[in-house]
N, C-alpha and C positions, 0 to 999 in steps of 0.2 A: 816683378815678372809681368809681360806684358800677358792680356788677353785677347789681343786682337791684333793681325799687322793693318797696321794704316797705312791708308791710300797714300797719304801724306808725304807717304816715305816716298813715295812714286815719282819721281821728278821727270818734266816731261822735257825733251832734250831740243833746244832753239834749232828754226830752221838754221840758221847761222853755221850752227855745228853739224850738221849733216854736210853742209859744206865745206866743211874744215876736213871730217873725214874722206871725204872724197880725197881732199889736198894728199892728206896725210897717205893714201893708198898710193897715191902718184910717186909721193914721196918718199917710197919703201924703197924703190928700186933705186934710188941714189946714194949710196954711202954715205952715212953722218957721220960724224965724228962722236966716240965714246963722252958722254958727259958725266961730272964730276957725281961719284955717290955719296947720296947726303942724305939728313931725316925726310921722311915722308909719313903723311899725316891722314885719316876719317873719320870723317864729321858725326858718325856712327859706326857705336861700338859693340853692338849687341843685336841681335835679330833671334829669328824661329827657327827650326827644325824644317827645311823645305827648301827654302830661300827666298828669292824671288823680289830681297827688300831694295833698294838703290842706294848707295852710299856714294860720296863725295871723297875722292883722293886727290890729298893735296901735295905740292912742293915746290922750292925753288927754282923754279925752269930747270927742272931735271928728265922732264919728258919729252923731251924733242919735239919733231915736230910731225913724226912718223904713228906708223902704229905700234900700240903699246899693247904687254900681253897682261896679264893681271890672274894671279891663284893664288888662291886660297890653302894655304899649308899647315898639317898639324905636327909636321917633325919639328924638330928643335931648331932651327932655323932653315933660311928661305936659302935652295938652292943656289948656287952661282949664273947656271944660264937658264933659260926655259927649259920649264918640264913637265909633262900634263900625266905624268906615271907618280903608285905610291900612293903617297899621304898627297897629293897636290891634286885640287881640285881648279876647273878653269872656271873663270866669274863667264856666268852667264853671254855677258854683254860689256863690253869696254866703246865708251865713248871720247876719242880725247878732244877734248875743247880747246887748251893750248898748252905752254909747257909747263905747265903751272895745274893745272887740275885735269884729270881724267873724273866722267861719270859711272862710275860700277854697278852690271848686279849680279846680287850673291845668286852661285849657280843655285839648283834645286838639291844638288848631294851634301849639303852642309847639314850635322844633325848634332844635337844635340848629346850629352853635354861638352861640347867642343869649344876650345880656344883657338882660332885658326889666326895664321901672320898673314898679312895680307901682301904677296910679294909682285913688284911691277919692275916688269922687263921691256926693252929698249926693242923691241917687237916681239914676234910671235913664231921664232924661226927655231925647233926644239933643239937643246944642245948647243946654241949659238947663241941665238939674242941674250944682253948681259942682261943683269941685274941693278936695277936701279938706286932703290935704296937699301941701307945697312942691314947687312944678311944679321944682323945681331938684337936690332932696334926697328923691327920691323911693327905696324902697328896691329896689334890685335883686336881679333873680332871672333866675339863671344857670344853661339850661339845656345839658345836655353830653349828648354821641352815646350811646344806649340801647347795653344792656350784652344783648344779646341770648341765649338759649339753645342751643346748636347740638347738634344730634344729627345726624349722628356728629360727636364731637369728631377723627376720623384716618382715614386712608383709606389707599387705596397708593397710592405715588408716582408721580408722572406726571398723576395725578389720571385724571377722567370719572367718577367718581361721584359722588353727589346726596348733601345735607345741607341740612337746615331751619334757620332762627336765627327763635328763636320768644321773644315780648317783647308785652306790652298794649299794644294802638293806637301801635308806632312804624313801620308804614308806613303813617300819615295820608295821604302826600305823593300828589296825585295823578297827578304820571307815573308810568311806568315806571321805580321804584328797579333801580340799577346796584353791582355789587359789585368790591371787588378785596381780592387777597391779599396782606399784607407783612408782610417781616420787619419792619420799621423800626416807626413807632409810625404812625396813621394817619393821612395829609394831612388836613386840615380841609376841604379842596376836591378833588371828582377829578380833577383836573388832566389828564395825561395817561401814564394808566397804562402798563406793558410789558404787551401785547398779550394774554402767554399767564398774565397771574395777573388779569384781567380776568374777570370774570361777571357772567351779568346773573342777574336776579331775577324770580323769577316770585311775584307774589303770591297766597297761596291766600286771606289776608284780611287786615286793617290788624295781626293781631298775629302770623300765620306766612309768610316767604319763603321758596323754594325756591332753593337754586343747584346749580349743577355745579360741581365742583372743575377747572380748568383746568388745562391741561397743565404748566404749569411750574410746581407746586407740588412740590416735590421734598424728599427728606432730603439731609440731614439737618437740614433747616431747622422753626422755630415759626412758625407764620403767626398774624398779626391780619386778623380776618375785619372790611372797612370795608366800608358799607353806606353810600349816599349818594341822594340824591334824585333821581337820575339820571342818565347818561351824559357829560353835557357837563362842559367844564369848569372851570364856576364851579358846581358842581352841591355843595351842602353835607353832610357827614357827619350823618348821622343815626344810625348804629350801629357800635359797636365792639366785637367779641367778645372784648378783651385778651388773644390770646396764646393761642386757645384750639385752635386745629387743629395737628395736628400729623402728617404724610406718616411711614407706614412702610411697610417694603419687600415686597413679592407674594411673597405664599410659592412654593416650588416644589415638584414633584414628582421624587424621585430612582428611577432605574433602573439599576443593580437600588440596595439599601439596604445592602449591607453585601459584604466582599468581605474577602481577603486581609490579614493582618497583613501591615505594612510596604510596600501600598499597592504603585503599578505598574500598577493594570487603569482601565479608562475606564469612567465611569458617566457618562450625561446628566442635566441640571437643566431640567426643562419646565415653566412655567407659563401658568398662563390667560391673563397679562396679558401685554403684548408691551415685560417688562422689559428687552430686549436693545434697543429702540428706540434708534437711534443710538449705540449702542458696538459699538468695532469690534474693542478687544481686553479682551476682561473679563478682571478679575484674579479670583482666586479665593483662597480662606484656608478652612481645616478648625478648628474653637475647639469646645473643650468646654465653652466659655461661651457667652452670648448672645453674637450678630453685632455685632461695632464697627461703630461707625458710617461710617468710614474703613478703610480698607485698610490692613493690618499685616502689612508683611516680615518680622516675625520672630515665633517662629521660624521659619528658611527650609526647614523638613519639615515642614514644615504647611501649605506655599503649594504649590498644584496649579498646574498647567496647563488654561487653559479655551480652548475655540475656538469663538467664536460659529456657529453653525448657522441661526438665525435668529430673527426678535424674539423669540421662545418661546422656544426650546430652545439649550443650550452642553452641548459635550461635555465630563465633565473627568479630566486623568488625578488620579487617588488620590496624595498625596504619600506618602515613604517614612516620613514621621515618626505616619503614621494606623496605631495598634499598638491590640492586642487588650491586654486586662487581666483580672485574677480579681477584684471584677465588671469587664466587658469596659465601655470609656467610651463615651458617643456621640455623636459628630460633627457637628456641624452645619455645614453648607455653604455657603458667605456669598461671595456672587458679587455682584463691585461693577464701574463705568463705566471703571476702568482699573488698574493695580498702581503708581501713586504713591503711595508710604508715606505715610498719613497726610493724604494728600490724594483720593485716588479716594474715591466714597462711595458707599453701598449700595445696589443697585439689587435684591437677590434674595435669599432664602436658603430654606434647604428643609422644607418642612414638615413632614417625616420625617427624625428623627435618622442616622447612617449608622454604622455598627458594622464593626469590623474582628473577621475571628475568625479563629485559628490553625487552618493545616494537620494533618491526621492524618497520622503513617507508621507506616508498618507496619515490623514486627518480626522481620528473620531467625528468631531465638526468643525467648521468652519464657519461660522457665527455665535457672537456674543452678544451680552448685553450691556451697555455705557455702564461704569465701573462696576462690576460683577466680576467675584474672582471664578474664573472657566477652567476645570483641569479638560484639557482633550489630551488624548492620548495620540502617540504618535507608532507608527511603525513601518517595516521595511520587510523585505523579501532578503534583503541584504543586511549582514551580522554587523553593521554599523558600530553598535557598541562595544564591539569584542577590545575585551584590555579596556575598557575607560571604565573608571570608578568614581570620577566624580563632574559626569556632564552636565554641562551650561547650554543655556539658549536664550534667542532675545526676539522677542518678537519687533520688524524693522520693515517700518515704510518704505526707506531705499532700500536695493541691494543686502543682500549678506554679505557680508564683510570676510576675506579670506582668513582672518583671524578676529575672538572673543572682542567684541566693545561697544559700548554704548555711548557712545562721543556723538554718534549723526541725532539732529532733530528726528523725532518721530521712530526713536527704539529705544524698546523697554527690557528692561532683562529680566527672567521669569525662573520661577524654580522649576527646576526639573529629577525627575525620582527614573531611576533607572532601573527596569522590571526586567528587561531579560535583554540579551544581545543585539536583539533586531525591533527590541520595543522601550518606551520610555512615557509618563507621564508631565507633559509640561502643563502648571497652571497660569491661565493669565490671568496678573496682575490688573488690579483696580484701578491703573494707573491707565490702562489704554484706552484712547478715546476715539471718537466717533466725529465726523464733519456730515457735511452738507455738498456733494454726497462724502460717504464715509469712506476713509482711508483704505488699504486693502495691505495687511500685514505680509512680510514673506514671516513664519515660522524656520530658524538659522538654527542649528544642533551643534556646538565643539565639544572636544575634546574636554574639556578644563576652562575656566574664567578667564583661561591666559594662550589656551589652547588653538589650535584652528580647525575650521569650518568641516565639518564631516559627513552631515547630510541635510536637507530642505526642503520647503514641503515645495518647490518648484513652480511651475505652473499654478498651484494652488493658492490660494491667499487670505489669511483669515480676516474677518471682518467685524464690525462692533458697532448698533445700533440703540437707538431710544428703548426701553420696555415697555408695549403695547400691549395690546386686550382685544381680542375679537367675539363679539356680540352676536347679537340675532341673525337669522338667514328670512328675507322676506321676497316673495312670498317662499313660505315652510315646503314647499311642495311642488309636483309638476307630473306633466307625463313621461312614459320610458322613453320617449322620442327624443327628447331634449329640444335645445335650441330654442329655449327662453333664457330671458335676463331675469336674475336675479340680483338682491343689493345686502350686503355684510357691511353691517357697522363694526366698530370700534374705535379705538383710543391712538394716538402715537403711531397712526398709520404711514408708510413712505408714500411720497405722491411721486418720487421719477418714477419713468416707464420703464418697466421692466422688473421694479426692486418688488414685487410684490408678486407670489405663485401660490396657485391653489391648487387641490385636490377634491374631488370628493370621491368616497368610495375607490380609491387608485385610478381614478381616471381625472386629466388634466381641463381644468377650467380656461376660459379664455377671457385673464383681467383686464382689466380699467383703472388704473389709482384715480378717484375723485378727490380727496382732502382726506386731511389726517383723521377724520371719521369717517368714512366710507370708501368702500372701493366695490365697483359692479363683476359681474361675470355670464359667462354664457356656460349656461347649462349642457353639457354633454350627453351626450343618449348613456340608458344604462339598463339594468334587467329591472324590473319591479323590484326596489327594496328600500329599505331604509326604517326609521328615520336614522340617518348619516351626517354628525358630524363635518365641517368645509377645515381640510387641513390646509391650513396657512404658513411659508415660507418668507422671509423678511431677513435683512441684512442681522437683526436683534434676537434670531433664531425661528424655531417650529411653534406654531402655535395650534390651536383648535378652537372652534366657533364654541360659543356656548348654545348657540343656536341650533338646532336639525334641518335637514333638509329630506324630504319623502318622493319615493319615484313611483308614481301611481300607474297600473298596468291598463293601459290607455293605447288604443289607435285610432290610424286614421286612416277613412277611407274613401274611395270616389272610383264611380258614382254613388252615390246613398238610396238610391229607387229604384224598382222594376213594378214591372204588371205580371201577374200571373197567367194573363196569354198571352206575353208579350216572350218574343224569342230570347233564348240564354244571353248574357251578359260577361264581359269580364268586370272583376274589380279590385282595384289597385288597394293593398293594406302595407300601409305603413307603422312600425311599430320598434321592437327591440329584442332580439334573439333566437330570430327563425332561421338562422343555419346550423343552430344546435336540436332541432328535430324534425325525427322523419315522417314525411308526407305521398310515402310511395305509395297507402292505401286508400287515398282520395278521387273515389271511384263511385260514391253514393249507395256504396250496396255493403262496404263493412263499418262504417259509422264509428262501432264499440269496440274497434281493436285496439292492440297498442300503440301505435301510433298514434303521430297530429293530424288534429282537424280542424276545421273553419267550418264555425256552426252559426246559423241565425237561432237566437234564442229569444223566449218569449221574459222577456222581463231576468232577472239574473241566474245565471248556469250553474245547477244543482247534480251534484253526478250522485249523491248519495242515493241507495238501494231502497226503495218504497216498494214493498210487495212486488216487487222483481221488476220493478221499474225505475227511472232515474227522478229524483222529485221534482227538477226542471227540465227535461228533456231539449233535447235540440228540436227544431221544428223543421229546418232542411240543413245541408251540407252543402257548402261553396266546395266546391269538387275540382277534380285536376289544377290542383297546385303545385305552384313553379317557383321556387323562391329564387328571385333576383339575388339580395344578399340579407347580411345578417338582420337589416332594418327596412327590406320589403320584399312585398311576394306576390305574384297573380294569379287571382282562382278564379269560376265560373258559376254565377248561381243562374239558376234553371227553375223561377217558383213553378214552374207548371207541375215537377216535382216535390213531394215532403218527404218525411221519415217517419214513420211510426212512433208510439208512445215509446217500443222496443228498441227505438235504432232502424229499423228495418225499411228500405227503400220503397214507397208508393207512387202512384201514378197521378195521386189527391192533389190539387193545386196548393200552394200556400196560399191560408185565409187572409187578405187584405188586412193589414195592419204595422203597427212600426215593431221591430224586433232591433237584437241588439248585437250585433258581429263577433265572436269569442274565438281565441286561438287558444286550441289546448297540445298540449304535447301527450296526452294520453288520452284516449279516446273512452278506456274501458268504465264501467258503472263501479257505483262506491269507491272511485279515485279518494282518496282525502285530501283536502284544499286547506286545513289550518287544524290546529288543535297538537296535541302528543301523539297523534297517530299520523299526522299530514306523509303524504308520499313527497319523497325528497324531488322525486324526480321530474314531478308534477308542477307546470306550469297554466295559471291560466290568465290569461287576456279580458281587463272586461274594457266594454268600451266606454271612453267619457259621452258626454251628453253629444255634441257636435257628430257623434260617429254612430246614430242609429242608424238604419234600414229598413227605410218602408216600404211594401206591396202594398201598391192601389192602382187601379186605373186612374191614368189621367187622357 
């Protein structure tokens, strides 16, 4: 069967013979003589549904020299004289070139499946012109169902989508052409088709039809698109598309797309089209390949659980065998009419791949010491371990490996104890070592020694160092200001930058690695305390100084002088923890309340109760204080001012002499400053040697 009429056939006719017809017109009106009837022959036997091909007729100089008539006949043989009634159709177009060949073309009403004689007459005069050759032996041309074009060749299954079959003048016919869809090869007649592969046709002109793809076009089946001249039937094929449409499956949308290694959670599969339509138990399969066309039990961890919701939407659970990989593979979700192996066929799959990705846990620590066996614990937010009874891990400088093994340089494989669903114990082995700089492990969690990969400590990376010792802190001490160096020895110290972090008291030091026996830091501000432990950080774990270090309650201030008839003064105090008390009564006239103050004192600050007085009084008050922030503040001394023995504000100058600047957070008498009674709340300031204040003239 052909699929297409070629141009080929199309022979284009010499000027020569335009002028022979001319002849031959001239030549009608002269009486010829009857010539003898003998075979006659075409050079083609077969054409389309339409017509429109060019055939070649040949003979013995039996065509005169006149005009010839040429029809197409499906009765039992070819008339005696010209007849264009009936079963007799006229060729398009007769060209006679001499008496020997005429060029023909098939008219446009030849249709399928017809055998026509092809009969040539001695002109073109009805009832009179004779007949040429042998009304017996005429030669036959056998036209078969047009080979049409179809755009789209596929659609989804179920059908109701629209498809053209476009083809030269083969819908002549003038009813209403009727289509249908079959596997089989296509009836010759349309008898009486199954209801739902039935369509009709809509003509847009004699050479494009319209159909709808009917509902029961379904996969995994090929359909032949037959076209017929009608509905009824004895209504005859005129078009066959040979096998050219072909039903696939509605993609879907997946939510969410990816989820847990080793599967367990529910994602839905939604589409546009209402693929669920009469299934009641969809089967479902996960394949890293294209979707079979049939449903495949095996492997049976790769077969989900689906629950119809509705023609749209199936829920499905994730089967256990949908595992992440290093690259991670991706899933496609292939939802068919039921889970008979082999037999259910596809009705869905998703149009977005689905990906499984491994759990993170987190890492009791992440530092060891060169061969020291380390249990750290590992765990998850995520039931990682659920269903595994006997999980492996390896601790691996490359990569985690999408399944259990120790084949790469630089992975160790480690026992591991399984405590509850989302926690496990890994120890690492004495075998893991340490470079210059040192390695950085990923922690890898399976299944089984044979298993694959289920969760990792990610981003995190354990590491494995020398065992070191940390030493003295020199100097032991400093003031609450900070921002002196201090030097910490020890043993097995790292010197890259960076591998080495300190603490003291929860606040961060600022290192220096000097050699594997010392490393420097800058001392950070901090409240009066100590003596404090330097807690040290290193690839070989946490360490602690054996040394102390002491934050002495010290400021600093400037200016450090006035005159007692010299006008009031500001003076800048720098120190450690003045936004933690309040200074709203820094007025020179409450002195003894609760609040903080800023006192010059004569020699060190005694709040303790001596016969109703404090045993070292303040001798004035730096007054209207403004704390800038937590480590300074600006006040006003005024010596033309003192305070009484009592606290109480005078007029008396402060006596010439050096005093000592104190910041208390409580102002009131028998505060307690240390012992089993000390008041918690109680802060007080003395100042180092560099931070006195003296009234003199100068």
């Amino acid at each position: 069967m052909r699929t297409s009429q070629s141009s080929s056939r199309f022979r284009r006719i010499p000027a020569a013979l335009a002028v022979g017809a001319t002849a031959a017109v001239m030549l009608a009106a002269t009486a010829t003589p009857a010539l003898a009837v003998g075979p006659v022959a075409i050079d083609d036997s077969t054409g389309f549904t339409g017509g429109g091909d060019v055939i070649n007729v040949t003979s013995s100089a039996q065509f005169g020299t006149g005009t010839n008539g040429v029809t197409f006949s499906s009765g039992a043989t070819c008339p005696a004289t010209y007849t264009t009634s009936g079963t007799n159709l006229v060729a398009a177009s007769v060209v006679h070139t001499d008496a020997s060949n005429l060029v023909v073309t098939v008219p446009a009403t030849v249709v399928a499946p017809v055998a026509y004689k092809v009969c040539v007459y001695l002109g073109t005069t009805v009832a009179s012109s004779a007949l040429v050759n042998s009304p017996n032996t005429a030669p036959v041309y056998t036209v078969s169902p047009a080979a049409p074009v179809l755009s789209t060749t596929g659609g989804i299954t179920g059908g109701g989508n629209s498809i053209t079959a476009t083809l030269t003048n083969f819908l002549t016919v003038p009813t209403a052409p009727a289509a249908v869809f079959s596997v089989a090869a296509c009836p010759t007649t349309y008898g009486t088709p199954t209801s739902n592969l039935a369509a009709t046709v809509t003509k847009t002109s004699v050479t494009v039809g319209t159909l709808t793809v009917p509902a029961g076009v379904v996969m995994p089946n090929t359909y032949n698109v037959c076209i017929y001249t009608g509905n009824t039937a004895a209504a005859t094929l005129i078009a066959d598309s040979s096998a050219d449409y072909t039903p696939t499956p509605p993609t879907a949308v997946l939510s969410p797309t990816s989820g847990l290694t080793g599967g367990g959670n529910s994602i839905t599969v939604t589409s546009t089209s209402n693929y669920l339509n009469g299934v009641s138990s969809p089967g479902v399969a996960f394949s890293v390949a294209t979707c079979p066309s049939t449903f495949t039990a095996s492997p049976a961890n790769l077969v989900g659980t689906a629950t119809r919701l509705s023609d749209t939407v199936a829920s499905v659970v994730v089967p256990a065998g949908v595992v992440s990989a290093s690259p991670g593979p991706a899933y496609n979700v292939c939802v068919y009419n039921g889970s008979d192996d082999g037999v259910s066929t596809l009705v869905g799959t998703s149009a977005a791949a689905y990906t499984a990705t491994v759990p993170t846990v987190a890492l009791s620590t992440n530092v060891g010491v060169t061969a020291t066996s380390t249990p750290i614990t590992v765990s998850s937010t995520n039931n990682f371990l659920n269903g595994v009874s006997a999980a492996a891990a390896t601790l691996s400088a490359p990569a985690c490996t999408s399944t259990y093994s120790i084949a790469a340089p630089g992975t160790y494989a480690a026992t591991t104890t399984k405590i509850a669903n989302n926690k496990a114990v890994v120890t690492v082995p004495t075998s893991v070592v340490s470079a210059s700089p040192g390695p950085a492990y990923n922690v890898c969690i399976y299944s089984s020694n044979s298993g694959p990969l289920i969760a990792s400590s990610g981003n995190v990376k354990y590491s494995v160092g020398s065992a070191i010792t940390i030493g003295v802190v020199s100097p032991a001490g400093g003031p609450a200001l900070g921002g002196n160096k201090i030097s910490i020895a020890g043993t097995g110290l790292p010197t890259t930058p960076g591998s080495i972090s300190a603490t003291i008291g929860g606040y961060p030091l600022v290192v220096t690695p000097v050699s594997a026996t010392e490393f420097t830091a800058i001392v950070p501000a901090h409240e009066a305390s100590g003596p404090l432990p330097i807690k040290v950080v290193t690839p070989s774990g946490t360490f602690y100084s054996s040394g102390t270090y002491t934050y002495s309650n010290g400021v600093v201030i400037a200016p450090n002088t006035t005159s007692n008839t010299a006008a009031p003064i500001y003076v800048d105090v720098q120190g450690v923890g003045f936004a933690g008390i309040n200074f709203t009564t820094t007025t020179g006239t409450t002195s003894t309340d609760t609040n903080g103050h800023v006192y010059l004192v004569s020699g060190a600050y005694d709040p303790t109760d001596t016969a109703g007085k404090k045993a070292t009084p303040p001798i004035a008050e730096c007054t209207n204080v403004l704390v800038i922030n937590d480590t300074e503040l600006i006040c006003t001394v005024d010596a033309g001012d003192s305070l009484s023995t009592a606290g109480a504000a005078v007029t008396t100058p402060v006596p010439d002499g050096t005093y000592t600047m104190t910041v208390v957070s409580d102002g009131r008498m028998d505060v307690q400053t240390g012992g089993a009674n000390a008041d918690v709340t109680f802060t007080k300031t003395v100042v180092s040697s560099g931070s006195t204040f003296t009234v003199a003239d100068y």
